[in-house]
N, C-alpha and C positions, 0 to 999 in steps of 0.2 A: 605270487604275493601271498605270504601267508594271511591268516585271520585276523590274529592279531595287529598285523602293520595297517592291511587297509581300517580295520576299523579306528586306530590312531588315527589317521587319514583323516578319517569322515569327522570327529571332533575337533581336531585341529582346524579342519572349514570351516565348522558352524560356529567354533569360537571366533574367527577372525570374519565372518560374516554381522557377529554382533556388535563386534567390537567396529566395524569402518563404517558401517552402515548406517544414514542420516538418524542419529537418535534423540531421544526426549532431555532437556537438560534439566527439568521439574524445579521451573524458575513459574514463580505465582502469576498466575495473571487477574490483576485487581478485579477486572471489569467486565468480561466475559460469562453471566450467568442466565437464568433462566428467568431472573427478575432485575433485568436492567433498568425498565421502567419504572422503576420503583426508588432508583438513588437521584432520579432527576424531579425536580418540584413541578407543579402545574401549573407556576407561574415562569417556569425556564422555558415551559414549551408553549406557554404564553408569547413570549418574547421570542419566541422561534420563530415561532409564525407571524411576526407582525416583521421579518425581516426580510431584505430583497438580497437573493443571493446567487452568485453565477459560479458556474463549474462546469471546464472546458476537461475534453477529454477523448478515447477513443474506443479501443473497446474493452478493456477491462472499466473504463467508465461505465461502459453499461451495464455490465455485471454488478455493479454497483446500486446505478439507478433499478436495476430490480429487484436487489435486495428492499431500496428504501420504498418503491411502490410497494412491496410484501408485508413490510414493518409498518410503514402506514397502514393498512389497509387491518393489520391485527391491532392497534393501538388509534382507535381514531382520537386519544386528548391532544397525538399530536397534529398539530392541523397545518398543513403546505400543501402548495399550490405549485406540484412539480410538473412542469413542464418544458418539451425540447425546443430551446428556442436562444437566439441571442439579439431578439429584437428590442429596439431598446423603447418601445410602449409595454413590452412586459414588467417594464420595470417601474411603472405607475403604479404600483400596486404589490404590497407583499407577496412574493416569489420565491419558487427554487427553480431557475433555469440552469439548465445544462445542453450543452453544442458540442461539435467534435473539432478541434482545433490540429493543424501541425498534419506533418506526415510521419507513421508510424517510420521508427528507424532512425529517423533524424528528429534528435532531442533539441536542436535550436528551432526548429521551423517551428514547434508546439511552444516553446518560449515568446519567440517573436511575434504569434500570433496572439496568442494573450495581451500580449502589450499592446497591441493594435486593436483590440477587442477594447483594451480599458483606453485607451488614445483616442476612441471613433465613440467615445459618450458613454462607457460601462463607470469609469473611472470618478469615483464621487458619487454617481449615481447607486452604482451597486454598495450596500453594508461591505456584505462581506461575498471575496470573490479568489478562489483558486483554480488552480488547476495539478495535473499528474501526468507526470511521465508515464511510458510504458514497459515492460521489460523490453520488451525488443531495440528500445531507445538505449541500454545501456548494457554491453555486452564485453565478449573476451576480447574485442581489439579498439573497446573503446577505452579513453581518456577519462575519469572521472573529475581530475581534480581540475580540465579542460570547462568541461561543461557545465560544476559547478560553478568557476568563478565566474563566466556567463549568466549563467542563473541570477547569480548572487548581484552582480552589476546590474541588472536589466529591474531584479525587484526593488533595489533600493532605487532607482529609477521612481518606480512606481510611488512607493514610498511617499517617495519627498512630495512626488505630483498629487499625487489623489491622500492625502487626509486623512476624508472623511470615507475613504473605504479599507476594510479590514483584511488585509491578506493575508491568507494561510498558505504556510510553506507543508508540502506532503510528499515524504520519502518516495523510491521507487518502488514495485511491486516488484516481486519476486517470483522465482519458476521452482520446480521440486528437484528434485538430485538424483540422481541412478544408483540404485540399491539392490543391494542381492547378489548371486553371483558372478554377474559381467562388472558389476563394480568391483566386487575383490582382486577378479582376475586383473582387472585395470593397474589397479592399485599394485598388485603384486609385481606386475613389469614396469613398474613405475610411468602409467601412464593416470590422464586425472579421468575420472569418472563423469557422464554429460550431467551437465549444467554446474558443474562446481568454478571452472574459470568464468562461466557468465557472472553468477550470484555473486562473488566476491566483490566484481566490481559494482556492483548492485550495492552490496553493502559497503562498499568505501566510498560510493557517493551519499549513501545517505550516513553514511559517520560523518561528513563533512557538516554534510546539512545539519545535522543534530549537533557538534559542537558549535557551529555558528549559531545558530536561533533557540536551542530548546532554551525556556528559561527566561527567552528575551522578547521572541514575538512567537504568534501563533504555529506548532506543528503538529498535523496530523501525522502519527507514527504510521501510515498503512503499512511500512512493513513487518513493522513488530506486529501491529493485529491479524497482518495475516500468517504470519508465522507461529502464531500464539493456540492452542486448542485450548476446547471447554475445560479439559481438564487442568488448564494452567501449565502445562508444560510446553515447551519450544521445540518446534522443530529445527534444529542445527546440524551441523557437519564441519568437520574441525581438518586442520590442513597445518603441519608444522607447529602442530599445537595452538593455533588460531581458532578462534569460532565463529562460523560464518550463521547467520539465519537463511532458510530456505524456507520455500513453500510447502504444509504439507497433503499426501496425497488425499488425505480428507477433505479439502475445499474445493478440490481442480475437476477440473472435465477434460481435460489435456495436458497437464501440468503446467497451466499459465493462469488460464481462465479461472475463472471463481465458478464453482455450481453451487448450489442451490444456501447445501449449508453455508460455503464461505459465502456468498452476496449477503445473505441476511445479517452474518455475525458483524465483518466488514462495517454494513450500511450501519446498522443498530449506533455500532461505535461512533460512528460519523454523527448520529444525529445527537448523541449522548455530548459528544465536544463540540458542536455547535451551536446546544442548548447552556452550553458553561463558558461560550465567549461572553468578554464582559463589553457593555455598551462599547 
């Protein structure tokens, strides 16, 4: 092989490495700064804390719950009372409880279980009260638009029953994509790269969820926020000219999990929309 050819070679890779590979789409992101604290008033996080609130989940939940123990613990104006628990005397009293509901895998067990949480005394009692799926709950041989109308039945259930409690509907989490050369190569013999058939349908469950509610009742975006970096751009991967959001490897500890940075950003956000529900 002369000099010439292989070195063609080598450009020709690293261009088709940049071009397939999970990239930034430098879509803005509002809300993600260094002075988040600062766009919420100190009578929002007034009314933060005077609220009782339940949040069922598993373990990206806790990734979660350590981001907000974190965030608290830098911001004492916001003042909650978080703790694991879903007994229902914690609920005498302004709260942030959080419990682990469902079994990872099966996204109706974590449904149904919710509903039994607010059916056995959460229901009216809690302000406001959600829960999240996991990735592992919605993958390449699940159903989306199965499990959302599930969802979708079981909350207006809720809904109609409990009132005076605020439910927030919150997208799936999201996992990172396989980049670099084993991705190209994939792509080259036309095979898909790991975790692009998961996130898809990751994302066409919560396309659902977001044409059904955004606009109309409460939704935390976790998957846009965790696809989202400081710098305001998106982690994405495009498939037939689609754009999918993924996780990126900035947040992860495994490509699932939230570390350190993602818990705090995540939490922050959570507690930023929490303090802007309205009575």
């Amino acid at each position: 092989m002369s000099k010439n050819i292989f070195i063609s070679l080598i450009c020709i890779l690293l261009f088709s490495l940049l071009l397939f590979s999970c990239e930034s789409n430098n879509k803005i992101n509002p809300g993600v700064d260094k002075n988040m604290s600062n766009k919420i008033l100190v009578a929002d996080w007034q009314k933060l804390s005077m609220r009782k609130i339940y949040f069922g989940h598993q373990s990206v939940g806790y990734n979660i719950i350590e981001g907000l123990n974190t965030n608290l613990a830098k911001h004492p104006e916001i003042q909650l009372r978080l703790i694991e628990t879903s007994d229902l005397n914690a609920f005498d009293s302004p709260v942030f409880a959080h419990s682990q509901i469902g079994r990872n895998e099966n996204p109706y067990s974590k449904i149904d279980e919710f509903v039994s949480r607010m059916d056995a005394g959460l229901g009216n009692r809690a302000d406001i009260a959600f829960f999240k799926l996991c990735y592992v709950d919605i993958t390449a041989d699940s159903k989306p638009d199965k499990i959302f109308s599930y969802y979708a039945d079981k909350m207006q259930y809720l809904k109609n029953k409990y009132p005076k409690t605020i439910f927030i509907h919150v997208t799936a989490p999201l996992t990172t994509v396989q980049t670099g050369p084993k991705s190209w190569i994939k792509k080259l013999i036309g095979r898909s790269p790991d975790g692009y058939a998961d996130n898809i349908k990751r994302n066409e469950f919560n396309d659902l969820l977001r044409r059904r509610y955004s606009g109309k009742e409460p939704v935390f975006d976790l998957a846009k926020t965790e696809s989202r970096l400081p710098n305001g751009s998106s982690s994405v991967f495009s498939v037939n000219e689609a754009t999918f959001e993924c996780l990126p490897f900035e947040y992860t500890t495994d490509g699932g999990h939230l570390n350190q940075k993602g818990s705090q950003t995540v939490a922050f956000q959570l507690l930023e929309f929490l303090a802007r529900l309205p009575n």
